[in-house]
C-alpha positions as CSV (number, residue, x, y, z in Angstrom):
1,X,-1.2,20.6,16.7
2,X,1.1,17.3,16.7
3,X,2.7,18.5,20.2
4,X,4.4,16.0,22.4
5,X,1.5,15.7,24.3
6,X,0.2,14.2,21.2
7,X,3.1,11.9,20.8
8,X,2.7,10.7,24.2
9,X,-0.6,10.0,24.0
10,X,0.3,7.6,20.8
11,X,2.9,5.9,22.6
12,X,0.8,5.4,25.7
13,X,-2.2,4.2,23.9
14,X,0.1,1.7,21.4
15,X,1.4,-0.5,24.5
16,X,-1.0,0.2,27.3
17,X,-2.7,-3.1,26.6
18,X,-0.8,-6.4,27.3
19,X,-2.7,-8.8,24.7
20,X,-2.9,-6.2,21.5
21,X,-0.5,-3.8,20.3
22,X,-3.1,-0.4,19.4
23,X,-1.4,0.1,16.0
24,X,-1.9,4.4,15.2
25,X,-3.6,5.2,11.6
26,X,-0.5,4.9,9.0
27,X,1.5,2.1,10.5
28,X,0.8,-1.3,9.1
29,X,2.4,-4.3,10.1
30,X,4.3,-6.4,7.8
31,X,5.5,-9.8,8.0
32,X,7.0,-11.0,3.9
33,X,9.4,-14.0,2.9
34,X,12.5,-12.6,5.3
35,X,11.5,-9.3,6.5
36,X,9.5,-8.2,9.6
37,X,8.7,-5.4,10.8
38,X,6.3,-2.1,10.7
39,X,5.6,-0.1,7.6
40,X,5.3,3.5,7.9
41,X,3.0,4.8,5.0
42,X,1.6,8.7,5.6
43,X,0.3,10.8,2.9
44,X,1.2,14.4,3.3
45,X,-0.5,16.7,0.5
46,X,-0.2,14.2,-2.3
47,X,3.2,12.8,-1.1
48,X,3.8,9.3,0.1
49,X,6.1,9.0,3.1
50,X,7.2,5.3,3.3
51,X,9.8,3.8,5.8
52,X,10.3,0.5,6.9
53,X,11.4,-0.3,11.0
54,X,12.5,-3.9,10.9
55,X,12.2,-5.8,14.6
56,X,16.1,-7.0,13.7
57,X,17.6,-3.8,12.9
58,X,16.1,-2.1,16.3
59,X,16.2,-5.3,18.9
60,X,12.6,-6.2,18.8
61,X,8.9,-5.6,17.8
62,X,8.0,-3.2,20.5
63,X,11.5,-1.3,19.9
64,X,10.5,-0.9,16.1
65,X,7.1,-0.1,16.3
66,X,8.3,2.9,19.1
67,X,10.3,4.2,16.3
68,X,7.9,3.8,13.7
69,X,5.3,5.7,15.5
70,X,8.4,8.8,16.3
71,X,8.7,8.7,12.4
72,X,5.2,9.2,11.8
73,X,5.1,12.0,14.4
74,X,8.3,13.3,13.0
75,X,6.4,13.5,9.5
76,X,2.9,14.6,10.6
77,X,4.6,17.0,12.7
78,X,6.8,18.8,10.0
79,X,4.4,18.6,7.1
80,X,1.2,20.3,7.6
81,X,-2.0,19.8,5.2
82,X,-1.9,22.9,2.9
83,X,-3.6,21.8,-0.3
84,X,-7.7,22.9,-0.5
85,X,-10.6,21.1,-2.6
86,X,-13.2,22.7,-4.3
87,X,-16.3,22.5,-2.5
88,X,-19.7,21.8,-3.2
89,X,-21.8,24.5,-4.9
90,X,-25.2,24.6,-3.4
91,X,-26.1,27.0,-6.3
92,X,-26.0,25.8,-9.5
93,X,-23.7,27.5,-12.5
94,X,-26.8,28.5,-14.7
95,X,-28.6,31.6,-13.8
96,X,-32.1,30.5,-15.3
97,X,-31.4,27.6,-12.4
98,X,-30.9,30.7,-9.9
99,X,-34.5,32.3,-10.5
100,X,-37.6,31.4,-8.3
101,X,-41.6,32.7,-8.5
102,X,-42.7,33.6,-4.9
103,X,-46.1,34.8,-4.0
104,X,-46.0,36.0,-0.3
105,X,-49.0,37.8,1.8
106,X,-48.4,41.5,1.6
107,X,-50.5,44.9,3.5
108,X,-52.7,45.6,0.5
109,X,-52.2,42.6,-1.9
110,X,-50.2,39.5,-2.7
111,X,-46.6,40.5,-3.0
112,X,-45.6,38.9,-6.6
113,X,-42.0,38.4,-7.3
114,X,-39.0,36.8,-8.9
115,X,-36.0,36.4,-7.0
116,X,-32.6,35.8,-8.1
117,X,-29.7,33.8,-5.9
118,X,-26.2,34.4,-6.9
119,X,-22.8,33.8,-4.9
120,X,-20.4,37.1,-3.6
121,X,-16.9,37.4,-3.8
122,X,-16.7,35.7,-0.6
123,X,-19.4,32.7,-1.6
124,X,-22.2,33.9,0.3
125,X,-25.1,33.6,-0.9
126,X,-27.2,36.9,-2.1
127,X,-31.1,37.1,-2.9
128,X,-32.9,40.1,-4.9
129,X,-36.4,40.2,-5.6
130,X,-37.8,41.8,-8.3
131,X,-41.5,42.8,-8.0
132,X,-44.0,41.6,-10.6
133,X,-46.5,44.5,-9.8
134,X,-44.6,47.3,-11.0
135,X,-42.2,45.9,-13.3
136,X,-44.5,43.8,-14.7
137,X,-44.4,39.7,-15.1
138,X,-41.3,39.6,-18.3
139,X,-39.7,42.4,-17.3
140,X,-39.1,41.1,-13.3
141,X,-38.3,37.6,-14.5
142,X,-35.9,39.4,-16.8
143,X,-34.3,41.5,-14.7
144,X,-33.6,38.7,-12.2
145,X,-32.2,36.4,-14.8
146,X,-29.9,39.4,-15.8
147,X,-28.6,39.6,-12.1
148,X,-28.1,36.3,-11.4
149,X,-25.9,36.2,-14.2
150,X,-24.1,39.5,-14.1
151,X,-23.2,39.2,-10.0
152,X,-22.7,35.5,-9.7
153,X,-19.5,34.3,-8.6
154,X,-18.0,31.6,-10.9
155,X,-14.7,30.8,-9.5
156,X,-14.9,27.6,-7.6
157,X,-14.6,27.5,-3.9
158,X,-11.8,26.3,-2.0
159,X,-11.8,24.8,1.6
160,X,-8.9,23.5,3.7
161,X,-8.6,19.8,3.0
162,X,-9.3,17.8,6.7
163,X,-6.5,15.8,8.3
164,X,-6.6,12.6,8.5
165,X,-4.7,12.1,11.2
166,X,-5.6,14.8,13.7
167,X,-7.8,12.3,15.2
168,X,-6.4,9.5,16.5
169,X,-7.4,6.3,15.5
170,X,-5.7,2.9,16.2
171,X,-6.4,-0.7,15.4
172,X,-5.6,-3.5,17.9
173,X,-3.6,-6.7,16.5
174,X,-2.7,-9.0,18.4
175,X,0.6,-9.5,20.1
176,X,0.6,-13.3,20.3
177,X,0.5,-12.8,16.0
178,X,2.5,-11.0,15.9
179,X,5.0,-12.7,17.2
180,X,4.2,-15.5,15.4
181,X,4.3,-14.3,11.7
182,X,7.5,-12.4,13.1
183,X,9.4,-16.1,12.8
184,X,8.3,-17.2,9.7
185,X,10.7,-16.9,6.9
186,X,9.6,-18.7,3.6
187,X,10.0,-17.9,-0.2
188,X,6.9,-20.0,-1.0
189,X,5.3,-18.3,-4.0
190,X,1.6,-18.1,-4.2
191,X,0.1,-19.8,-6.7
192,X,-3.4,-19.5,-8.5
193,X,-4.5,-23.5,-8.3
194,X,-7.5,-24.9,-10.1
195,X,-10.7,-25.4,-8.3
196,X,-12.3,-29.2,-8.2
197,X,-16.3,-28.5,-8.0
198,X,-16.6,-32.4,-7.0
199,X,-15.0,-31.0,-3.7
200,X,-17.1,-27.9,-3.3
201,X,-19.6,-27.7,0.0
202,X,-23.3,-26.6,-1.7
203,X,-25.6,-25.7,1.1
204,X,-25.2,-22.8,3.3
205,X,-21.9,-22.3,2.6
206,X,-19.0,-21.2,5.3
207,X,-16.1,-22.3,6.8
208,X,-13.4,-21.6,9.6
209,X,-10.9,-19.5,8.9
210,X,-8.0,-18.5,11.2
211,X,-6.6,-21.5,13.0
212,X,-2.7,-21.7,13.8
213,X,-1.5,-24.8,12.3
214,X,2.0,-26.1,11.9
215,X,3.5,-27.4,8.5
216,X,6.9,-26.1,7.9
217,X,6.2,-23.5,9.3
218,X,3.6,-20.9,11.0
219,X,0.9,-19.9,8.8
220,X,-2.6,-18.3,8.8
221,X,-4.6,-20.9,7.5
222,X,-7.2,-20.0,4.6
223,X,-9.9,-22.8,3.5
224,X,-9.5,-23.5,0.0
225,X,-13.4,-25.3,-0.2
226,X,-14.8,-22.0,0.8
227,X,-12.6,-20.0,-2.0
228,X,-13.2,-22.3,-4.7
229,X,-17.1,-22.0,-4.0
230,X,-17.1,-18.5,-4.0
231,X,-15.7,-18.2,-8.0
232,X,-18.0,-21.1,-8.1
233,X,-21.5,-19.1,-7.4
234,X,-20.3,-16.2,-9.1
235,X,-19.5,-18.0,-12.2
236,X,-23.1,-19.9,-11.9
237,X,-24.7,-16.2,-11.9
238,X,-22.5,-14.4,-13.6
239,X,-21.1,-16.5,-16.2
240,X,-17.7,-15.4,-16.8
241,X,-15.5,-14.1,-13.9
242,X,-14.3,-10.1,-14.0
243,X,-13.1,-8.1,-10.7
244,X,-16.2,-6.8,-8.6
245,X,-14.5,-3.5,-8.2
246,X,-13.2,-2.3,-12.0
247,X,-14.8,-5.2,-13.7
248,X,-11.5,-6.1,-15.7
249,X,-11.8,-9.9,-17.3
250,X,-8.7,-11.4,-18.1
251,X,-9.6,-13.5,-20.6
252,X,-11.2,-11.0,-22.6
253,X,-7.5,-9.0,-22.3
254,X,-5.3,-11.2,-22.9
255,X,-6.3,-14.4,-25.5
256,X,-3.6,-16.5,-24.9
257,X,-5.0,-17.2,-21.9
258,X,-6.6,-20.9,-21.7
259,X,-8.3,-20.2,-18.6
260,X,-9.5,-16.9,-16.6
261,X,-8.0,-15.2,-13.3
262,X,-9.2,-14.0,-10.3
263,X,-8.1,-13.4,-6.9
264,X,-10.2,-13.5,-3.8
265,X,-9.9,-11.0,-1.1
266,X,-11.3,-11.2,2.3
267,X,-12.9,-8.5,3.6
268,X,-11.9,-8.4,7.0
269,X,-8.3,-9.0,6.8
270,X,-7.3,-12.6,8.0
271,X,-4.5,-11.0,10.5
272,X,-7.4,-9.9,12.6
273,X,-9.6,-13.1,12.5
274,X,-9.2,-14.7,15.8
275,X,-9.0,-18.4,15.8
276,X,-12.6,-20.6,14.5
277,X,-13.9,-17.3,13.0
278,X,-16.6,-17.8,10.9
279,X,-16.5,-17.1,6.9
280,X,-19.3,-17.1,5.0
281,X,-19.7,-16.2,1.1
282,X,-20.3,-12.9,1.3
283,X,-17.1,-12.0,3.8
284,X,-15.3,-12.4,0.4
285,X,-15.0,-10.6,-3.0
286,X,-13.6,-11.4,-6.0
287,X,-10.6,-8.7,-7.1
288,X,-8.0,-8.5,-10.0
289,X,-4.2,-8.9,-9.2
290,X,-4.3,-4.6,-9.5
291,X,-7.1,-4.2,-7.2
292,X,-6.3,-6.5,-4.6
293,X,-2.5,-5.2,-4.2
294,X,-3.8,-1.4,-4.5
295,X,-6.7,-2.2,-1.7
296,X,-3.9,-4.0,0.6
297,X,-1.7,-1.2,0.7
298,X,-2.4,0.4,3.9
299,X,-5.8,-0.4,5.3
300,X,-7.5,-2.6,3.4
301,X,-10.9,-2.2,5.3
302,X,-10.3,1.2,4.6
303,X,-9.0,1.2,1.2
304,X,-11.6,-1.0,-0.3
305,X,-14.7,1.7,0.2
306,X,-12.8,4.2,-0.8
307,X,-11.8,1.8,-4.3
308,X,-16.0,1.1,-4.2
309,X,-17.0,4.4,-3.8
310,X,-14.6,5.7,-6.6
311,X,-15.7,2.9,-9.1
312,X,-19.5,3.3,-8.2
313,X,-19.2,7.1,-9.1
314,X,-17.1,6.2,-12.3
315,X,-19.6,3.6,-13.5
């Protein structure tokens, strides 16, 4: 299954391109205050597998991220998916649910019956009919109740959970950023300023997000107009602000506070924008502290419809 032939394939594809590094499903780059280098993060049935291959420790990007991607084989390759989910039921648990009326064309006359559905030991599905003609109408409908009750198979069914990682997916990111966010080394804290309305664009909103620019460093830069509008509009039709995925509201947790929190995440991460991308409004979404660390750990395209999907289903 993860055979070297796999691993060679990984390796190839991840440096075959002189612009991008093709970065393999579970490694995540990760550039914070002193530390550089590539985050291994696999989940193995229910276990996390986390290691850290810094550029210093192994001589340079390229060198870590080879051994990054060897670790990840090294895990995928010596922990195989074993767990199983319960599948769907296409039947439903109650037998009165299991019964049908069916009038079909017979030799001599219409061919009245009930028929009951029930699952095997195995979970296949069984039909009986039971003819209205000669056990009459109650006693048929009875008698097919009765069987879909007594023979149905109640215990769950369990399939083989998929993995993940058997097919190989990659995301470029760009070398030249890499090495870039690979210099910086800051312990600037982030801060959560206050927005000035008087300095927020109204019409059409969006702005360019991405440009290099040089201040004490290398950064990413992010436009602060286009953030402050965003709480902006969804104050004006919301009225208070809460976290678009779990709806938490500080202010209504925690009184002390004199005014409310929010975070704003973007929804296609800003270490793939390209330089002059354009941002409008609804490229961002409005997140607690909780749900913005949990949907940038790993993926965050990724992780963030899984989080909606979970929350819509929960709601």
């Amino acid at each position: 299954m993860y055979d070297d032939e796999f691993l060679q394939e990984t390796l190839r594809h991840a440096f075959e391109n002189d612009e991008y590094y093709n970065v393999p499903k579970g490694i995540i780059r990760f550039d914070y205050g002193n530390d550089h280098g590539w985050w291994v993060r696999v989940s193995r049935d229910r276990a996390m597998f986390r290691d850290l291959f810094s550029d210093g420790k192994h001589g340079s990007i390229q060198e870590a991220l080879r051994q990054a991607i060897l670790r990840r084989h090294e895990i995928l390759s010596n922990f195989p998916v074993t767990i199983k989910k319960i599948s769907n039921r296409g039947l439903p648990l109650e037998p009165e649910k299991r019964i049908n009326r069916y009038v079909e064309k017979g030799k001599l006359r219409p061919y009245e019956h009930w028929r009951a559905r029930w699952y095997d030991k195995d979970h296949k599905v069984v039909m009986k009919n039971f003819p209205v003609y000669t056990l009459g109408e109650e006693e048929a409908k009875a008698m097919a109740i009765e069987a879909a009750r007594v023979n149905h198979n109640k215990k769950p069914k369990l399939s083989k959970v998929a993995d993940p990682y058997l097919k190989q997916q990659f995301k470029p990111i760009l070398r030249a950023d890499v090495e870039i966010l690979a210099t910086i080394n800051s312990t600037t804290k982030r801060t959560s300023p206050e927005g000035d309305k008087s300095d927020i664009i109204q019409n059409d909103p969006f702005a360019f997000e991405g440009d290099r620019k040089l201040e004490l460093h290398k950064s990413i830069e992010r436009d602060r107009k286009l953030r402050n509008l965003k709480v902006s509009v969804f104050l004006e039709e919301n009225e208070t602000l809460f976290c678009e995925l779990c709806h938490f509201n500080f202010l209504k947790t925690y009184p002390f506070l004199s005014t409310d929190i929010i975070e704003v995440h973007h929804i296609v991460p800003l270490s793939s924008l390209s330089k002059g991308t354009k941002i409008k409004l609804e490229d961002l979404m409005l997140l607690c502290s909780n749900c913005h660390f949990a949907v940038h750990q790993g993926d965050a395209e990724e992780n963030l419809l899984i989080a909606m999907d979970h929350f819509e289903n929960e709601n």
